[in-house]
Every structure is written in structure tokens, then in C-alpha cells.
MIVOTI-112730 format. One record per residue (C-alpha): residue number from 1; x, y, z. Coordinates in Angstrom, 1 decimal. Each point is the difference from the previous one (the first is absolute). Layout:
# residues N
> NUM/X/Y/Z
...
***
This chain:
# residues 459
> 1/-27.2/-39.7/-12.4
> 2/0.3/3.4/0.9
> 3/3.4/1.5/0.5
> 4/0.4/3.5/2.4
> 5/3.1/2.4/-1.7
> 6/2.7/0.8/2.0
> 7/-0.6/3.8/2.2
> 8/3.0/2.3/-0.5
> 9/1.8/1.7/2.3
> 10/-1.3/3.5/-1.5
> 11/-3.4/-0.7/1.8
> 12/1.2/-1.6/2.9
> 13/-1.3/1.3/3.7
> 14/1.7/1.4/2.9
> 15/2.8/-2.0/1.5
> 16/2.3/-0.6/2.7
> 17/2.6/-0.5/-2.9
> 18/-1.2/3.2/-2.0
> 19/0.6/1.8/4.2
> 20/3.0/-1.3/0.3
> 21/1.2/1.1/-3.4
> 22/-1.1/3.0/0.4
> 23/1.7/0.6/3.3
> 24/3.5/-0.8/-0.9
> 25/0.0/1.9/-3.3
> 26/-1.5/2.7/2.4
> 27/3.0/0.0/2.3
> 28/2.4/0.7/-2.4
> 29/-1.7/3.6/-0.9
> 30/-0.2/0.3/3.9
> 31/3.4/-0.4/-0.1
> 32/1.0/2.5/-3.1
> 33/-2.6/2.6/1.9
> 34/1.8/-0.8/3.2
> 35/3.5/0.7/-1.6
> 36/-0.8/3.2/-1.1
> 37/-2.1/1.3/2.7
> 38/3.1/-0.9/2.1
> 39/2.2/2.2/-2.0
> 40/-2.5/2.6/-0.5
> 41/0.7/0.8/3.7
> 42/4.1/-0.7/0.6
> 43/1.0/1.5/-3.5
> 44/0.5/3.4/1.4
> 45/1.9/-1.5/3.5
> 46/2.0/-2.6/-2.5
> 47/1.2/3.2/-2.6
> 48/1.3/2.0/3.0
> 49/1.5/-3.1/1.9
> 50/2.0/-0.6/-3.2
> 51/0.7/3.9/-0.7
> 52/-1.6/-0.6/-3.8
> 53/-1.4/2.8/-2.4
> 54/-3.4/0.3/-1.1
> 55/1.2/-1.5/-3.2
> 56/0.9/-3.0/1.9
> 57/-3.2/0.6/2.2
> 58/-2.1/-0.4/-3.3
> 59/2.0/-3.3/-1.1
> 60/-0.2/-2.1/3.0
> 61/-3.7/1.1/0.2
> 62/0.0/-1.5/-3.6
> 63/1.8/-3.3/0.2
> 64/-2.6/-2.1/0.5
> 65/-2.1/1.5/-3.0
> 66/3.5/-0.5/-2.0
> 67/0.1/-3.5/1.6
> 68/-3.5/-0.6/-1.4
> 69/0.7/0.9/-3.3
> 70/2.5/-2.6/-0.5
> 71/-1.8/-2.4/2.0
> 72/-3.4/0.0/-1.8
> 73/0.5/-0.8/-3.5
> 74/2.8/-2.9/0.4
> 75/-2.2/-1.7/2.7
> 76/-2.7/0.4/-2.2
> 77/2.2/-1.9/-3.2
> 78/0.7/-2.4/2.5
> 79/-3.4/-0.6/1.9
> 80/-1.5/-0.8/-3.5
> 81/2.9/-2.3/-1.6
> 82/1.1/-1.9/3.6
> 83/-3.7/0.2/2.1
> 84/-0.8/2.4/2.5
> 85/0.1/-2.0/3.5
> 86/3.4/-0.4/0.3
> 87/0.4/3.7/-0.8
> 88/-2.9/1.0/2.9
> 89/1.6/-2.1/2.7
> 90/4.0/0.6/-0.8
> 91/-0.6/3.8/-0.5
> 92/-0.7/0.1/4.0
> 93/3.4/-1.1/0.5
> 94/1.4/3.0/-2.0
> 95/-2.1/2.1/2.0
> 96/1.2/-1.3/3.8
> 97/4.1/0.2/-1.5
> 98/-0.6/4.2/-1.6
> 99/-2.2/1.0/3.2
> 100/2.4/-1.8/2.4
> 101/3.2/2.0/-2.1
> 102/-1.4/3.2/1.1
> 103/1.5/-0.4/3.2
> 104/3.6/0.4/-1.4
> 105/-1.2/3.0/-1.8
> 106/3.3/2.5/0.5
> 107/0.0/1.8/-2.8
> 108/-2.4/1.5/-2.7
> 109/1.4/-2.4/-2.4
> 110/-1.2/-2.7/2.3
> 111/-2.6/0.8/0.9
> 112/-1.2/0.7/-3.5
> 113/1.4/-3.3/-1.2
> 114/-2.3/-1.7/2.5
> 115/-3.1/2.3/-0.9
> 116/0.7/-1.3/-3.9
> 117/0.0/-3.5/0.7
> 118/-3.5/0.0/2.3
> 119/-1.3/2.0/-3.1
> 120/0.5/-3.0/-2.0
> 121/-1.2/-2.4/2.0
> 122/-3.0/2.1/0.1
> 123/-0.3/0.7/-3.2
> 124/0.3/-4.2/-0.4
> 125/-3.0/0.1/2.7
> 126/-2.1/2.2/-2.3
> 127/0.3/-2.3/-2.8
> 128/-0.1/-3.6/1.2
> 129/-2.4/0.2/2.9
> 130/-2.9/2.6/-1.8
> 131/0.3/-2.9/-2.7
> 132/-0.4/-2.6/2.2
> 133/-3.2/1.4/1.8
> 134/-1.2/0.6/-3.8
> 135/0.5/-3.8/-0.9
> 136/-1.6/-1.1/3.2
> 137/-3.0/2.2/0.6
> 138/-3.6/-0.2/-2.1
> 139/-1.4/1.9/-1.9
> 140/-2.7/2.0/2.5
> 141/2.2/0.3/2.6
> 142/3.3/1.0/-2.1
> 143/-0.4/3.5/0.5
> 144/-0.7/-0.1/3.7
> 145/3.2/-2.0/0.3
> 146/2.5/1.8/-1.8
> 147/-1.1/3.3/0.8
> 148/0.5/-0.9/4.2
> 149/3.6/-0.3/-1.5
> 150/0.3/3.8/-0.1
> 151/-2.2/0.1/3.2
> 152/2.4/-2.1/1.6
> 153/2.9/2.3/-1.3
> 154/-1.5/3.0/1.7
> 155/-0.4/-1.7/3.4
> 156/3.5/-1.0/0.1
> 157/0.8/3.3/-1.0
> 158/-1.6/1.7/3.1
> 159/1.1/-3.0/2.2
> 160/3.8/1.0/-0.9
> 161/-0.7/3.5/0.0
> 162/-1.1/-0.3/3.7
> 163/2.0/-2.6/1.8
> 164/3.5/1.3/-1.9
> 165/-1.7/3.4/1.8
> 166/-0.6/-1.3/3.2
> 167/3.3/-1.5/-0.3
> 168/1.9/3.1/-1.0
> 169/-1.5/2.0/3.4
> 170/1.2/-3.4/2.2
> 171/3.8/0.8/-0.9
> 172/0.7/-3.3/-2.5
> 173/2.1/0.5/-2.7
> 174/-1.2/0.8/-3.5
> 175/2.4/-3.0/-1.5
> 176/-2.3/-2.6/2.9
> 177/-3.6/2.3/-1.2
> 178/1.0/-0.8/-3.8
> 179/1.4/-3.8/0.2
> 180/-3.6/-0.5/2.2
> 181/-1.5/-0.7/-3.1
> 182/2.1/-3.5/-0.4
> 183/-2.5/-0.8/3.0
> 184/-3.2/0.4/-2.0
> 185/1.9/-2.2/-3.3
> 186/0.8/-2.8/2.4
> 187/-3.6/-0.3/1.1
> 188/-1.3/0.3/-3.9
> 189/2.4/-2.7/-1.0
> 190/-1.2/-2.7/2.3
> 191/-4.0/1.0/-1.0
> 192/1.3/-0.8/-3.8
> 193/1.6/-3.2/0.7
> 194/-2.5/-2.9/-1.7
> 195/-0.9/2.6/-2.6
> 196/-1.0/-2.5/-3.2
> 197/1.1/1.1/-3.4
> 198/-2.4/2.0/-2.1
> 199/-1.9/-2.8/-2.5
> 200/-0.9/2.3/-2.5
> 201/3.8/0.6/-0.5
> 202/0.5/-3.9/0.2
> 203/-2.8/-0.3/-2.3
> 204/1.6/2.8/-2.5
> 205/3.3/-2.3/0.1
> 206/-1.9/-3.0/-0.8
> 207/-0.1/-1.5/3.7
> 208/-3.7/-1.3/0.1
> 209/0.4/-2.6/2.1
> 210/1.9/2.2/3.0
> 211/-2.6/2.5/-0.7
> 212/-3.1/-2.3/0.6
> 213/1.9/-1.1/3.5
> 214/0.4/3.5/1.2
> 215/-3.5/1.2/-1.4
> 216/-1.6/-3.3/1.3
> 217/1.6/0.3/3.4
> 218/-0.2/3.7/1.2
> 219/-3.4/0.4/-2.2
> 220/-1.9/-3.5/0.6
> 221/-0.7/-3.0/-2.3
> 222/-2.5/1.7/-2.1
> 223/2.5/2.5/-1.5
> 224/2.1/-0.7/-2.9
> 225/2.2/1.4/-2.4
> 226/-1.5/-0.1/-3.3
> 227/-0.5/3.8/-0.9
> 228/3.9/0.2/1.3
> 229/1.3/-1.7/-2.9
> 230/-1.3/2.7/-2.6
> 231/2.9/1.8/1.6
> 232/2.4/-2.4/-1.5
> 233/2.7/1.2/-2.5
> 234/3.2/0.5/-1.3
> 235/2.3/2.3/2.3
> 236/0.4/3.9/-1.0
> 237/2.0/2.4/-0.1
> 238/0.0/3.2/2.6
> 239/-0.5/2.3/-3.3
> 240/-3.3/-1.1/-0.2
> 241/-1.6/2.2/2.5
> 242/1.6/3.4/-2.5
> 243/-1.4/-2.3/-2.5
> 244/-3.1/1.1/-2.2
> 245/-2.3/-2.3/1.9
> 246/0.2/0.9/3.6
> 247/2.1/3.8/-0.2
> 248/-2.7/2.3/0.9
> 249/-1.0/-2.4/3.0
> 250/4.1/0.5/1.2
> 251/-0.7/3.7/-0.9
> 252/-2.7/0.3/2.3
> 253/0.9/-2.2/2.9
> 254/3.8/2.1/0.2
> 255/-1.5/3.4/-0.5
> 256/-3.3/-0.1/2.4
> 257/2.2/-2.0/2.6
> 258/2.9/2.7/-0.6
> 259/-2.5/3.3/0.3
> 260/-1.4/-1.6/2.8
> 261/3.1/-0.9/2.3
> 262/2.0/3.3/-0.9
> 263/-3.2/2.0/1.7
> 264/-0.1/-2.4/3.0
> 265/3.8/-0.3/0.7
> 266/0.6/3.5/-0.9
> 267/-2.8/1.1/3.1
> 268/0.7/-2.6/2.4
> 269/4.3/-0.7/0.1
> 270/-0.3/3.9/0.3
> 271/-3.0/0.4/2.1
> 272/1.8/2.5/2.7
> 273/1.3/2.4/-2.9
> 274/-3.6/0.5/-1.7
> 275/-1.5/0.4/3.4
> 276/2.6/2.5/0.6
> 277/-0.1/1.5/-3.6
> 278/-4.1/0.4/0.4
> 279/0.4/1.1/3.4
> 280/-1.6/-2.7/1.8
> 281/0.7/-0.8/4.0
> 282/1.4/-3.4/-0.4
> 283/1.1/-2.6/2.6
> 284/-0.7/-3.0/1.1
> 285/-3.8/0.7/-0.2
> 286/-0.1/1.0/-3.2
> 287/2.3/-3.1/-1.1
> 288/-3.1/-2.2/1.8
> 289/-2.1/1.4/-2.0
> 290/1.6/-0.2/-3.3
> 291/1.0/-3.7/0.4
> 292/-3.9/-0.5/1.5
> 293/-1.2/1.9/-3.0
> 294/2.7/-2.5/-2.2
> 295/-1.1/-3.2/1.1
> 296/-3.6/0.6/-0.1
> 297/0.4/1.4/-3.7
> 298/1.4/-3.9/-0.6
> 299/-3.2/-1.5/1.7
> 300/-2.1/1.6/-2.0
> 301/2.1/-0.6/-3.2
> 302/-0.3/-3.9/1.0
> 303/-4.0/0.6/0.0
> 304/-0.5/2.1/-3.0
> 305/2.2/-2.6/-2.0
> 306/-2.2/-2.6/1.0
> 307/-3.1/1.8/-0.8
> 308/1.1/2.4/-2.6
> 309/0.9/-0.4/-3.6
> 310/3.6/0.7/-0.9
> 311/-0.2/2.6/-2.5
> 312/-1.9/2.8/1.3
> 313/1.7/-0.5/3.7
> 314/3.6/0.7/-1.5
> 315/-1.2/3.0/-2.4
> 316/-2.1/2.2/2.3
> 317/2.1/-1.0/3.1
> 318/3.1/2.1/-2.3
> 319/-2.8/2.6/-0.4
> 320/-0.8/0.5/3.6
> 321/3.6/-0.1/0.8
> 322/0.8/2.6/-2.5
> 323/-2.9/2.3/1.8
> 324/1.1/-0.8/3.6
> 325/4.2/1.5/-1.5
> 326/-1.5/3.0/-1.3
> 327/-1.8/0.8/3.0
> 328/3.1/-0.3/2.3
> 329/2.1/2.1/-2.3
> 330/-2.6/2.6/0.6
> 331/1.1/-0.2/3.5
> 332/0.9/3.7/0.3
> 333/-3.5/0.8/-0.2
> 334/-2.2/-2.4/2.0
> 335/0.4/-0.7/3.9
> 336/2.4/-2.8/1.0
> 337/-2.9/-2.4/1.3
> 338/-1.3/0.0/-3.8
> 339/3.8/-0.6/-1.8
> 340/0.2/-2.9/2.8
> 341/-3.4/-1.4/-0.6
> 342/0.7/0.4/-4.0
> 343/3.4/-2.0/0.9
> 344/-2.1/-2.8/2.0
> 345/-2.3/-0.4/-2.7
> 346/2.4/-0.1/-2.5
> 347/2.1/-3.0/1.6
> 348/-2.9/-2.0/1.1
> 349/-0.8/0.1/-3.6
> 350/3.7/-1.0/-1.3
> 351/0.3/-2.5/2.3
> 352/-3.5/-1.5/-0.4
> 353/0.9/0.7/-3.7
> 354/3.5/-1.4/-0.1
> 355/-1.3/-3.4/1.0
> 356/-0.3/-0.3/-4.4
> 357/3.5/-0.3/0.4
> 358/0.0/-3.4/0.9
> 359/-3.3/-0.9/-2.0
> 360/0.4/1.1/-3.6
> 361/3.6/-1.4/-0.6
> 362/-0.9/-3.9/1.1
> 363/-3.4/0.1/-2.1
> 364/1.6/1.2/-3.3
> 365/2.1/-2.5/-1.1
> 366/0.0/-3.6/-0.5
> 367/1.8/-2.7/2.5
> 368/3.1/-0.3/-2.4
> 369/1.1/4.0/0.4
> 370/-2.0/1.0/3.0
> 371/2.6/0.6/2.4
> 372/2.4/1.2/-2.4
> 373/-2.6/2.8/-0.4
> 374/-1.1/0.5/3.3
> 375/4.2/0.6/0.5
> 376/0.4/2.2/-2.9
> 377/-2.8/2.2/1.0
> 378/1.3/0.1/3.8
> 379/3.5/1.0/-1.0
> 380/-1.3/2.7/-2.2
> 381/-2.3/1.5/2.6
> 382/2.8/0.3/2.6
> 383/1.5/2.5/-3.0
> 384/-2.1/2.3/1.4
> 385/0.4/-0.8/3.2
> 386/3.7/0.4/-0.1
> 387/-0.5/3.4/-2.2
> 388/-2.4/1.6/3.3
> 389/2.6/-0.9/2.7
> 390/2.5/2.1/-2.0
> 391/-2.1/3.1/-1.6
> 392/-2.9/0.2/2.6
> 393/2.8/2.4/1.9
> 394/1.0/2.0/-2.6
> 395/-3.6/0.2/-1.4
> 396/-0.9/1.4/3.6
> 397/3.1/2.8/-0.4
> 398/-0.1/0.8/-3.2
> 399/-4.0/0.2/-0.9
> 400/-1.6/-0.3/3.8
> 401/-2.7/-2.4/1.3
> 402/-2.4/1.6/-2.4
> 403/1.9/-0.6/-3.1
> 404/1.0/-3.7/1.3
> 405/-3.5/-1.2/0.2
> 406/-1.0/1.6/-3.3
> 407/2.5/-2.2/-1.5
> 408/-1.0/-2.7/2.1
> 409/-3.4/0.6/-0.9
> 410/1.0/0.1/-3.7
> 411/1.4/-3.6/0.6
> 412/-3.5/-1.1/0.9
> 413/-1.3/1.6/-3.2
> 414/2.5/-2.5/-2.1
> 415/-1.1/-2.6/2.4
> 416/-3.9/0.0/-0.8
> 417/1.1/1.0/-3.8
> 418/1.9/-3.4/-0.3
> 419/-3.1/-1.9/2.1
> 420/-3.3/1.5/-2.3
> 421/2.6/-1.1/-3.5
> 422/1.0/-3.9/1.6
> 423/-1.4/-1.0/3.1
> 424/-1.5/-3.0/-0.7
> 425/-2.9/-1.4/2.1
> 426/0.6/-3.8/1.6
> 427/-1.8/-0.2/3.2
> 428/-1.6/-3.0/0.5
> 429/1.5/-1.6/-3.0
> 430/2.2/-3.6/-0.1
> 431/3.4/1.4/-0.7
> 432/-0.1/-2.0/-3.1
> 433/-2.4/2.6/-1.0
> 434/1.6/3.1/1.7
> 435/2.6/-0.3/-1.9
> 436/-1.5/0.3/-3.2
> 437/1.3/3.2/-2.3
> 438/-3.0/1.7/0.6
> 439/-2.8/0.3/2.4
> 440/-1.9/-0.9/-2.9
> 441/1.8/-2.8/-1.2
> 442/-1.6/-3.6/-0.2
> 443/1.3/-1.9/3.0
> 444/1.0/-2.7/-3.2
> 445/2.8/2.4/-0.8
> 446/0.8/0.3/4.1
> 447/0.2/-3.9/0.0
> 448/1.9/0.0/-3.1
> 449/4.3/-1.2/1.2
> 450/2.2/3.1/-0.5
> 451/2.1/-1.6/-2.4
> 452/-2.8/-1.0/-2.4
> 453/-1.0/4.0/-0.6
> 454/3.6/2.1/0.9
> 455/2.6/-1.0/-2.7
> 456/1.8/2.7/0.9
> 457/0.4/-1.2/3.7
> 458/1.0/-3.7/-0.6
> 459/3.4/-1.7/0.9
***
């Protein structure tokens, strides 16, 4: 009698389950983008309603990025010891309670406090729900899937941008424009309640039989569990990502991810000062076209991860971006059409680019420290982040536009250096094989349990 093995969910097809997933973990980055493109437009009104200095100018800006440094890791420790769903769904609640508290915003301490806290509940979003669309999605469609994360991002971004706008010219408060954003949480919350857990983190903790219900449920009868359970080991300890075994992959993810976001934050949270540094007319059209420019940079970053390999995509997107900065700090001697088309070009590439960020991280590590990773190398990006809110405007006065984006081109330089030495390459791969050493290794050593091969990492 013939017997027919068990699919697994790394092959599995196109879903109303995998749509679903994907939308609420896609709502949460609309959210974060939301939240900033919100205070990308009050942060000037908010600083001179509460009389603050530009020091206090460049905290507040900050306090979400602080917020998500704090945030990412623990989440991340706790997403892989306690489960992730309770973490995706609860962390909604943290964001309607720190949106809402904007509203009683008095003060620059307050409203500082309040930009901290939705920093960590971001930073908990980075961590738990790019995990969760990891543990969920198949293999050929992974990429697709977590790179509309940062798509996503960018769309909220420009819708914030625009209604807090719109808002601003209508007369309403910038406490109302800011706490709009507990709007958006409220509706992400109720698309995440019903959210299963993830089975292959059931499966790492030795819960087949919940596993098999939620993979048999949400991915049909003919789907099992068995190439879960090679996940299966002892718990570890947080060291082992700095560990010999998986340091270079943290290396990589925190610096690319870091050269990456202290470009784009450090162009777009300043957007009206470089326009105004590189004499360029700005407005509201130029601000359309920007954010149009943004967003479509993420669509195409969703298709080129799909069709693209990995490794080449992050290296020579650093090496166009590294062209595009030194043409705009030769700004002095082209006409402004050219430094505006060589700034168009260079954030459709970031942004198409940036959609890595979401990728890389999730594929690189096993199910037993995969969001503890993902969280590290979030908080470690939003260093540089936090470092271009505060020395983009002394950059601009002390060295000028020209010698800003030399150094910001330099940063892309360490960027593709960091890529061509440890980018691995795990497109289409199960992430029992993408998070092997290498992108050579045996997909044996990828299915291998942590704890069998990291003796420096076990509890």
C-alpha cells in the first residue's frame, strides 16, 4: 500500500490565511510610517508651541527611535521564550494608550515620555510581527511578503505626511494631528484578532500536536509538521547570536540595516533643510513628489525581492546609492533639475533597497532566536537613526550640504563593504536552510537544533 508524505508549509500556495497574515503584520509598519510621517510635519509647530530649543527639537524628533531601541531586543527575548501571538495582538494595545497620551502632551518632558513609549511598542512590532510573517509565509513567496512590510511602511509614511498636512492648514491642533495615529492602531488591532500562534515556534518548544492543528487548519489536511520538528531543542541563551556560530550574520544584518536607515532618515525627517541647503524650490509639490518617488521605490523593492537574489540587490543597491550622494554633493556645479533628479534616483533606490531590511534579518536565523535577532538588529539600526536627527544640523553648518552627503555617501561605502564580506544569499530557500552559517552550508547543518552545534549559547 502506498503511503503520500505529508506537504510542508514551505511549499505551500497562495492563501486567504497567508493574505490575511500578511495584512495585519502590514498594518503595524503602516502604523510606525504613519507615526512618523505625522511628526515629520507638526515637529516644527509642536517645538515652538512648547517654546523648546533645538536640542529639545532633536530629542523629541528622536523618541521614538530611543523607544525602539528598548523595545526591540526585549520583545524579541520574549517573542522567542513566551510565543509571538500574544505579543502581535497585545502590542496594539500599547500603541492606542502612547498615541491617545499625546493629547495631554504639555510639556517637552511629556511629550517626549510619550514619543519613548510608542518607540517601544514599535520596536516590539519590528520584532514579533516580521517574525511572524517569516514563520507563516513559504518559501517562493517569502521575499514578496516581507519586503511589502517596508512597502507598507512607506505608504503609511506618506499617508501621515499628508493628512497630518492637510490637517495642520484646516486649524486642528498638533496634540489631535499626532494622537490621530491611535485611529489607525485601533483598526490594526481588530484585523489581528484570530491571529494563530506561529507552529514552527510551537514546534521548536516541542508542541507538535498544536502545531499540526494550526498548520492543518489555516494550511489544509495535506500539510503537516514533520520538517518542523528538526527545529526542536534545548532553549539558548541571547549570547548566542555574538556567539562564534551566527556573529558575522548579527554583524551584517545591524550594520547594512544601520548604513541604510541613517541615509534615509537623515534625508527624509530633514527633507525641507536639504532642499533648502541644495537650493531646491520646495513645497507641497515637491513633498508629492518625494513621497510619490518613496513609495514607488518600495514597490519595486517588493518586485525585485521576489525576482532577484539577495546578495547582489543589497551590494550594488549601496553602490548606486553611494554614486547618486556624490553627485548631489557636487550640487554647486550642476543645474538644480540634475541634483533633484540625482535625489529622486537616489531614494527610489533606498527605498526599493531598504525593503532588505525586513528580509535578511527573518531568513538568517533559526525559529529558537529569530526574533531576538530581528530585535537586536532593529534597535541597533535606529543608532543611526537617532545619531542623523542630532548631527545632520550641525553637519549642514559646520561642513555644508556638500560635505554632509560625502559623509553620507561614505556611509554607503561601509554599507556595500559589510554586504560583498557577509551577505548571505537565501531566496527561495526553507528557513531551515536560510539559516545555515553560510550560503554554502548543507541545509543538514541549517536543520541541525541550535543547541546541538552552539555550546556556547545553551542555558
Amino acid at each position: 500500500m502506498s503511503t503520500t508524505r505529508p506537504l510542508s508549509i514551505d511549499d505551500a500556495p497562495w492563501s486567504r490565511f497567508l493574505l490575511r497574515a500578511l495584512l495585519s503584520c502590514a498594518g503595524g509598519m503602516m502604523l510606525d510610517g504613519f507615526i512618523f510621517g505625522t511628526m515629520a510635519v507638526t515637529l516644527s509647530t509642536a517645538s515652538a508651541d512648547l517654546a523648546v530649543s533645538a536640542w529639545w527639537m532633536g530629542l523629541i524628533s528622536a523618541g521614538a527611535l530611543i523607544g525602539i531601541f528598548i523595545g526591540g531586543p526585549i520583545s524579541g527575548w520574549a517573542a522567542d521564550r513566551f510565543g509571538r501571538q500574544k505579543l502581535f495582538t497585545c502590542n496594539l494595545l500599547v500603541f492606542l494608550a502612547t498615541c491617545a497620551a499625546q493629547l495631554g502632551a504639555n510639556s517637552a518632558e511629556s511629550l517626549l515620555a510619550a514619543r519613548i513609549a510608542i518607540g517601544v511598542a514599535i520596536g516590539v512590532e519590528y520584532a514579533v510581527s516580521t517574525t511572524l510573517l517569516a514563520e507563516f509565509s513559504p518559501r517562493t513567496s517569502r521575499g514578496a511578503m516581507l519586503s511589502s512590510l517596508q512597502a507598507f511602511w512607506l505608504i503609511g509614511y506618506a499617508i501621515g505626511y499628508f493628512a497630518a498636512y492637510a490637517l495642520q492648514h484646516a486649524g486642528v491642533p498638533w496634540r489631535w494631528i499626532l494622537a490621530s495615529s491611535a485611529v489607525v492602531a485601533l483598526l490594526v488591532l481588530v484585523s489581528r484578532l484570530g491571529t494563530p500562534e506561529s507552529p514552527r515556534w510551537l514546534a521548536s518548544k516541542g508542541e507538535l500536536q498544536k502545531a499540526r492543528a494550526i498548520v492543518k487548519r489555516h494550511y489544509g489536511a495535506e500539510y503537516d509538521v514533520h520538517d518542523l520538528t528538526l527545529e526542536k531543542g534545548a532553549p539558548v541563551k541571547y549570547s548566542v547570536l555574538f556567539g562564534p556560530r551566527f556573529r558575522t550574520r548579527t554583524a551584517f544584518a545591524t550594520i547594512f540595516w544601520t548604513c541604510q536607515i541613517t541615509c534615509a532618515f537623515a534625508l527624509l525627517l530633514f527633507l525641507p533643510m536639504i532642499f533648502t541647503a541644495l537650493d531646491i524650490a520646495g513645497g507641497i509639490v515637491a513633498d508629492v513628489v518625494i513621497n510619490a518617488v518613496t513609495v514607488l521605490g518600495g514597490a519595486i523593492g517588493v518586485y525585485l525581492c521576489w525576482r532577484l537574489p539577495r546578495r547582489p540587490l543589497v551590494i550594488w543597491s549601496f553602490v548606486l546609492m553611494a554614486i547618486f550622494m556624490l553627485i548631489m554633493a557636487g550640487y554647486q556645479f550642476v543645474p538644480g533639475w540634475f541634483t533633484l533628479a540625482a535625489f529622486a534616483l537616489f531614494m527610489l533606490t533606498i527605498n526599493a533597497a531598504s525593503n532588505l531590511e525586513f528580509v535578511y534579518p527573518a531568513e538568517m536565523f533559526p525559529t529558537e532566536v529569530r526574533s531576538s535577532a530581528v530585535g537586536v538588529a532593529a534597535a541597533s539600526a535606529r543608532t543611526g537613526s537617532v545619531i542623523s536627527a542630532f548631527a545632520l544640523p550641525s553637519l549642514l553648518n559646520s561642513l555644508g550640504a556638500a560635505g554632509t552627503l560625502l559623509i553620507l555617501a561614505g556611509v554607503c561605502a561601509c554599507g556595500a563593504l559589510a554586504s560583498a564580506l557577509w551577505a548571505p544569499e537565501t531566496r527561495n530557500l526553507s528557513l531551515l536552510e536560510s539559516s545555515a552559517v553560510t550560503s554554502g552550508t548543507p541545509a543538514a547543518l541549517a536543520a541541525t537544533p541550535l543547541s546541538a552545534t552552539a555550546d556556547d549559547g545553551t542555558a
